[in-house]
C-alpha positions as CSV (number, residue, x, y, z in Angstrom):
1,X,-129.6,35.3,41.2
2,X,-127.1,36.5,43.8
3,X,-130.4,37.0,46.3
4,X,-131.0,33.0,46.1
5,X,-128.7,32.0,48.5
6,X,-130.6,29.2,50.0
7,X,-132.3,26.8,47.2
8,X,-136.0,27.6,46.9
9,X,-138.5,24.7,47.0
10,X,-140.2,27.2,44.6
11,X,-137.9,26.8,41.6
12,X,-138.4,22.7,41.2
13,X,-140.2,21.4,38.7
14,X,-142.8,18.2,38.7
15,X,-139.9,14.8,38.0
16,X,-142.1,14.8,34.8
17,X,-141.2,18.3,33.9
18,X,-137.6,18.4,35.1
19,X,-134.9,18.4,32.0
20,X,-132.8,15.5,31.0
21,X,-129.2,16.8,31.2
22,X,-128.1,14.2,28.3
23,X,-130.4,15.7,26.0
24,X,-129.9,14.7,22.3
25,X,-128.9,17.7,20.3
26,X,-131.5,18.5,17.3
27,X,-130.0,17.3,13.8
28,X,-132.6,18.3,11.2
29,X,-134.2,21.7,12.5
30,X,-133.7,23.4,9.4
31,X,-131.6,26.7,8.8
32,X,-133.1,28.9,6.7
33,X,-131.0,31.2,4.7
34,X,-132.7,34.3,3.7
35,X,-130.4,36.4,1.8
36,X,-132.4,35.6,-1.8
37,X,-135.0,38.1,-0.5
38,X,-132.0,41.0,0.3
39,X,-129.7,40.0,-2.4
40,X,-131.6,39.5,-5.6
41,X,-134.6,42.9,-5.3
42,X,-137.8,41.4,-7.0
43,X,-139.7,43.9,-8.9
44,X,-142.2,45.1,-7.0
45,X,-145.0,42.4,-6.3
46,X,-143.0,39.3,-8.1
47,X,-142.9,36.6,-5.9
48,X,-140.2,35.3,-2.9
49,X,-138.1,32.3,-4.5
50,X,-139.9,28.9,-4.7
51,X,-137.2,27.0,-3.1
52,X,-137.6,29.6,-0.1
53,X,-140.8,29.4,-0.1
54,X,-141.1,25.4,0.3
55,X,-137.9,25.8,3.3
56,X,-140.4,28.1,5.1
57,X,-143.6,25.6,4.5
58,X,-141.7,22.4,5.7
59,X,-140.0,24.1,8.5
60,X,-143.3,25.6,9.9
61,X,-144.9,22.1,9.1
62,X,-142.4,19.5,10.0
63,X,-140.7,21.3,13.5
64,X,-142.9,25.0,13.9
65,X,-139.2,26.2,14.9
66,X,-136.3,26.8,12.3
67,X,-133.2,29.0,12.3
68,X,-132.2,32.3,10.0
69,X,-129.1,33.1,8.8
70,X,-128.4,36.2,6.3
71,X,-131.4,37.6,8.0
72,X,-130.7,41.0,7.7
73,X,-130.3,42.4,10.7
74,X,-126.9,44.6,11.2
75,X,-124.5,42.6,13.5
76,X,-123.3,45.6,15.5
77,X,-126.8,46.7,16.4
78,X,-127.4,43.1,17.8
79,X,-124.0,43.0,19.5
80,X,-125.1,45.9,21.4
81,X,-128.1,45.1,22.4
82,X,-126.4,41.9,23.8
83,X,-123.5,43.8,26.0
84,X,-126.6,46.4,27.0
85,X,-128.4,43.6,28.7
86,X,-125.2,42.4,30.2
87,X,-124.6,45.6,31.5
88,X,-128.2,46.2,32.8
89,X,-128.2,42.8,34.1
90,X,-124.7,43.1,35.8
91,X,-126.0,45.6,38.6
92,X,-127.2,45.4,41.8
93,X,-130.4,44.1,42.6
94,X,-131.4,47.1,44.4
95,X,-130.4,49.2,41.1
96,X,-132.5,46.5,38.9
97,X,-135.6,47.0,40.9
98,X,-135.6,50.6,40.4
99,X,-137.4,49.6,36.9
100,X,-139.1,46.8,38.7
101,X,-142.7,45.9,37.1
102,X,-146.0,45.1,39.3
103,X,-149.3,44.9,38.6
104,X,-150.1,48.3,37.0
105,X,-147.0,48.5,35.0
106,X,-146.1,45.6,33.0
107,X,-142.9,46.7,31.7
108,X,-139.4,46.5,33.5
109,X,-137.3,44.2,35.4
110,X,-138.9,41.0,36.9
111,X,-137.5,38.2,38.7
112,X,-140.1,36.0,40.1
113,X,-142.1,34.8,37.0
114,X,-143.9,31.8,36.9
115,X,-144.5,29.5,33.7
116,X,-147.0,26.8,34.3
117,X,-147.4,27.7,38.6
118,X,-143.7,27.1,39.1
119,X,-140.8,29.6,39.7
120,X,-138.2,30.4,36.5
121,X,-134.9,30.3,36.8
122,X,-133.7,33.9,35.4
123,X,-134.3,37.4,35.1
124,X,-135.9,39.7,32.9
125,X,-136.2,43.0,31.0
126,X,-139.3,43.6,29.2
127,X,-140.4,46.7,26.8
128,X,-143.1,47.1,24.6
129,X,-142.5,48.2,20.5
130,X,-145.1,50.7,20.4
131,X,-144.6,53.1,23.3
132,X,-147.2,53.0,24.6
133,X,-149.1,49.9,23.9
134,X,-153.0,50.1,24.3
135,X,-154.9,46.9,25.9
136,X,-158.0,46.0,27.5
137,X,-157.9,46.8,31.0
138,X,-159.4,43.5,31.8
139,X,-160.2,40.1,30.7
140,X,-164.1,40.8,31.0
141,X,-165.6,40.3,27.7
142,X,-167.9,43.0,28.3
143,X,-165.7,45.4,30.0
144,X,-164.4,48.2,27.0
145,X,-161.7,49.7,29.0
146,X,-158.1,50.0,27.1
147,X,-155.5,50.4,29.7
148,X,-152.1,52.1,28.4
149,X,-148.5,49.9,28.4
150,X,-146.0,52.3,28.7
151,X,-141.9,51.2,29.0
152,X,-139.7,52.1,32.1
153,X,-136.4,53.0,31.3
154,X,-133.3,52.2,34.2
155,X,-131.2,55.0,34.0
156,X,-128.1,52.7,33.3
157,X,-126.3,51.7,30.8
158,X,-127.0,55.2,29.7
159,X,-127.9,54.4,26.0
160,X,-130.0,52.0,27.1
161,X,-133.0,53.2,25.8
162,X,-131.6,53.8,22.3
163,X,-129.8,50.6,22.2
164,X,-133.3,48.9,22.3
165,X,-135.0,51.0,20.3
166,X,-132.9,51.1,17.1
167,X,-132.6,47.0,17.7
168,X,-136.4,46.7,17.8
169,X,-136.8,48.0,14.7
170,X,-134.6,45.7,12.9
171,X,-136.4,43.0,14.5
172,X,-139.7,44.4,13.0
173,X,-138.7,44.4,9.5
174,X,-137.3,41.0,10.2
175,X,-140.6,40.3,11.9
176,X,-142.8,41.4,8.8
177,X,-140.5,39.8,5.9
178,X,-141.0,36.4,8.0
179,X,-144.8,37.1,7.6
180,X,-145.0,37.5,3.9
181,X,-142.5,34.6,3.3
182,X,-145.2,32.5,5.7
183,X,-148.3,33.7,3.4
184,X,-146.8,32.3,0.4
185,X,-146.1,29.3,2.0
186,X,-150.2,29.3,2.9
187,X,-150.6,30.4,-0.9
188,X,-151.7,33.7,0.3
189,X,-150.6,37.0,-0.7
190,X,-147.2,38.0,0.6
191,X,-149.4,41.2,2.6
192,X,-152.2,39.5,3.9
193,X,-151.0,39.7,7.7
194,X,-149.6,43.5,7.6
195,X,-153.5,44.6,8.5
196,X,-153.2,43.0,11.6
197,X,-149.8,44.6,12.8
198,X,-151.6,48.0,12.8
199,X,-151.4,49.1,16.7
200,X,-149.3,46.2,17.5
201,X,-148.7,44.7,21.0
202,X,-145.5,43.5,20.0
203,X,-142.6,43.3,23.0
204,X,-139.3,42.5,23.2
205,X,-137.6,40.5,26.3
206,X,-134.1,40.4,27.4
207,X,-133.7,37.2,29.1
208,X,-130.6,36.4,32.1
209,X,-130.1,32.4,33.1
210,X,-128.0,32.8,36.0
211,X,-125.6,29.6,37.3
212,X,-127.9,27.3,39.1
213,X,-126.3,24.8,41.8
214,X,-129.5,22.1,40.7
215,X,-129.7,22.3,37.3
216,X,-131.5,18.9,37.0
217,X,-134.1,20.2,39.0
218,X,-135.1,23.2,37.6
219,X,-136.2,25.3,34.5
220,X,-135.0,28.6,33.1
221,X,-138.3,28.7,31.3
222,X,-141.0,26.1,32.3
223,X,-142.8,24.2,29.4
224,X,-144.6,26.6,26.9
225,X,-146.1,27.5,23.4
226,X,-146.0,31.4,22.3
227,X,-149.2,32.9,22.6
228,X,-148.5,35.5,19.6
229,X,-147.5,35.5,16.0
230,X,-144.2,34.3,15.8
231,X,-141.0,34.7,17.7
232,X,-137.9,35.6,17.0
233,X,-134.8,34.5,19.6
234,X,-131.1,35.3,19.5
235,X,-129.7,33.2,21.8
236,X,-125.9,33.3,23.1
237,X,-123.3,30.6,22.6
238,X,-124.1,29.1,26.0
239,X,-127.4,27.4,24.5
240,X,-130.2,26.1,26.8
241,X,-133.4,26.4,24.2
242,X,-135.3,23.0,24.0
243,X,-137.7,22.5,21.5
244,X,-140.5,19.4,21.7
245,X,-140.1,17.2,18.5
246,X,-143.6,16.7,16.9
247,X,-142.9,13.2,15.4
248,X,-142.2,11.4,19.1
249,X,-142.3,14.2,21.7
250,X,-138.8,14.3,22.6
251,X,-137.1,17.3,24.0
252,X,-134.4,18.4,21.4
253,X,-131.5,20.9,22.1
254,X,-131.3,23.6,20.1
255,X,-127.4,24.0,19.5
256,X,-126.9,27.8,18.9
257,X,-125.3,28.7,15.6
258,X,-123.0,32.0,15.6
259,X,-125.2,35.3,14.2
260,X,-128.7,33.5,13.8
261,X,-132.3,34.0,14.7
262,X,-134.2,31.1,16.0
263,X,-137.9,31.1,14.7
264,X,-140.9,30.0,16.1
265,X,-144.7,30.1,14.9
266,X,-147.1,31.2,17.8
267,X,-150.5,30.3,18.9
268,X,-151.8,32.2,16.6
269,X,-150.3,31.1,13.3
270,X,-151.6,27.9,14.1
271,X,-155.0,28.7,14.5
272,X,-154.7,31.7,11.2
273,X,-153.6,28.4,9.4
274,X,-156.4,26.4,10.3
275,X,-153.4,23.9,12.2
276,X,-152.0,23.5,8.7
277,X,-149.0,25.0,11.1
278,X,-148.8,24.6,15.0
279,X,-147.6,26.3,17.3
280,X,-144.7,23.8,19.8
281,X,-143.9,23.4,23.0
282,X,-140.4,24.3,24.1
283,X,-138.6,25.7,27.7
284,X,-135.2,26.6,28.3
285,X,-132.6,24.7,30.6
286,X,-129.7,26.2,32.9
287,X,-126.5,25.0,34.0
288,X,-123.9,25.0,36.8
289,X,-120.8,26.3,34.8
290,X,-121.8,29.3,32.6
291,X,-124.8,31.4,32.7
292,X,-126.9,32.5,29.7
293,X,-128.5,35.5,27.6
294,X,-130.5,35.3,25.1
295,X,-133.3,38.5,23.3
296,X,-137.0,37.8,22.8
297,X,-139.0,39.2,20.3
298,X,-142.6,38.6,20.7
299,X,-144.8,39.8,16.6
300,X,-148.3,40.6,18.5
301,X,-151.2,41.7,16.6
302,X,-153.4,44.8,17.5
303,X,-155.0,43.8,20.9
304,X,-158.3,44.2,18.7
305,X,-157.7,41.6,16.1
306,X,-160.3,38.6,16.3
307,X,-157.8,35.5,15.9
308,X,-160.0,32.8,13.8
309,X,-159.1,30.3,11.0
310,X,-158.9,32.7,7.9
311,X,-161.4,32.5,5.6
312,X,-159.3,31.4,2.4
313,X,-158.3,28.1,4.3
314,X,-161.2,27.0,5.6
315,X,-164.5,25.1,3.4
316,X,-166.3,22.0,3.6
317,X,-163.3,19.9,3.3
318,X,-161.2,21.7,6.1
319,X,-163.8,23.0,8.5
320,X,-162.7,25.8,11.1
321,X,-160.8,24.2,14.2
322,X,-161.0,27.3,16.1
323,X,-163.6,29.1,17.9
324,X,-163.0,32.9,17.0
325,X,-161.3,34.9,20.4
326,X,-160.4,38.4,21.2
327,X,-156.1,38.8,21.3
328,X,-156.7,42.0,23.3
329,X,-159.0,39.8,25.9
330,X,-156.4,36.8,25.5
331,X,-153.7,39.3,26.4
332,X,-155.2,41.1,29.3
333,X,-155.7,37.1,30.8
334,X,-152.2,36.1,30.3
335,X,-151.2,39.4,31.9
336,X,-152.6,37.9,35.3
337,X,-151.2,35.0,35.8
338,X,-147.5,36.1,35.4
339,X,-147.6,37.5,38.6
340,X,-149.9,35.3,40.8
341,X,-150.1,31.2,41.2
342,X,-153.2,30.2,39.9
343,X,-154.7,27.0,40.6
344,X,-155.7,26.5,36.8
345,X,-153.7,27.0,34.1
346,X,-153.9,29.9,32.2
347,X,-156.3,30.7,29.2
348,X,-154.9,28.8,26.2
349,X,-156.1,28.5,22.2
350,X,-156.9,24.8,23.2
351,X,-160.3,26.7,25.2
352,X,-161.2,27.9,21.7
353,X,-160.7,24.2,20.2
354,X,-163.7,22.9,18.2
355,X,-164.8,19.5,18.9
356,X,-166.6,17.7,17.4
């Protein structure tokens, strides 16, 4: 990161955790192609395609990742966005850490995050979707405070600001179209999640991967699940995303295919759909020869959404697996740990797990 000269004991991972550089490349994570719902305009409330609909259930079943094509959003607004991060990214660290984010603001440039108590390997950019974003000031479930998110802007590139805005929203509609295809999967109705977007806490991230000398050592992106909705990823030709195969636990390569969104359900699908869908584990990996890009989009509910097993899923014969928890709370724990090494891990849906 041009300020790691030396190579930081901080960065290396656990030998359980570090990545496997022969890693087999994923045959079989399915690519979804969505232009049926652009092409052909159902009347209003007629259903998405069956076929479409039975992609989106055995993706989310089989893998919990899949990729988009024909997705919908303009190429030339995501091309932008892509040369705006390399621009933003491509300045001096002194010039980054004007937009730096700390404690109290949450937005900005960061370079020291840590996944799982161990250092990443890259930097970031993050801003919010609603400007500003209200969450609770603390993880105290009695404490009422909302505290405000609110984005810093760098002052270069100097469409910046716009750039990420006018891409955001693509990723929104996206976002929401994902949804309603994901409710007919459940055999819901193609609205049922839009309540829950009101006040969102959606954020985007613009991800950098610099060249590492130890690749074999370290991660971009320690070991994770999403803690939201669903995420979508556009990733660069370079490729690094790794993805945890749910039949036998091996970590899978997800080769990057020109112009498409990688998919992912979050931590909260999973426990919305009762588990029917789960939320997996992936990281990302770095290398020696070419360093990598790639855009988050994190779908957040409203930080006052109770997350629970919905009601239509659950009966006698599949009882709730979930303990209902607070997002908001959830969010303002996650928020914490980012910045400090904790000696637990931090809160995850598996605390709300029902045993029995």
């Amino acid at each position: 990161m041009g300020h790691l000269q030396e190579f930081d004991q901080v960065f290396i991972q656990a030998p359980d955790h570090r990545p496997k550089l022969a890693v087999s490349q994923a045959d079989g994570i399915p690519t979804i192609d969505l232009s049926p719902i652009f092409n052909d305009s159902p009347p209003a409330g007629s259903e998405f395609p069956h076929d479409l609909v039975q992609q989106i259930a055995s993706a989310c079943t089989e893998w919990g990742f899949f990729l988009v094509v024909n997705h919908g959003v303009p190429p030339e607004k995501r091309r932008r966005m892509e040369a705006a991060a390399r621009e933003f990214f491509g300045q001096s660290l002194e010039e980054k850490r004007k937009v730096r984010r700390n404690e109290g603001v949450a937005t900005g440039y960061f370079d020291m995050e840590l996944t799982k108590n161990v250092r990443d390997w890259k930097e970031v950019f993050d801003f919010v979707v609603e400007d500003p974003t209200l969450i609770p000031a603390s993880s105290d479930p009695d404490e009422t405070e909302l505290t405000q998110l609110i984005n810093q802007w760098p002052e270069y590139p100097p469409e910046f600001r716009e750039i990420c805005e006018g891409y955001v929203e693509e990723l929104e509609k996206l976002g929401h179209k994902l949804m309603e295809l994901i409710a007919s999967s459940l055999e819901l109705p193609a609205k049922r999640f839009g309540e829950y977007f009101k006040g969102q806490t959606s954020s985007v991230r613009l991800n950098h991967y610099p060249l590492c000398p130890s690749p074999e050592l370290v991660l971009g992106v320690g070991h994770h699940k999403d803690p939201g909705v669903l995420t979508v990823l556009a990733q660069d030709h370079v490729g690094g995303l790794e993805v945890k195969r749910k039949r036998d636990g091996e970590w899978i390569q997800l080769k990057p295919v020109p112009d498409s969104y990688v998919v992912n359900v979050g931590d909260i699908t999973e426990v919305w759909s009762n588990e029917k869908y789960e939320s997996v584990e992936h990281r990302a990996t770095v290398n020696s020869k070419r360093d990598r890009y790639s855009i988050a989009f994190f779908f957040y509910p409203s930080h006052s959404t109770i997350v629970e097993p919905l009601e239509e899923l659950i009966g006698p014969q599949n009882p709730p697996k979930y303990k209902p928890y607070s997002f908001g709370k959830f969010l303002a724990n996650r928020k914490r740990s980012n910045f400090k090494k904790l000696n637990v891990d931090n809160v995850q849906i598996s605390d709300f797990k029902i045993t029995n």
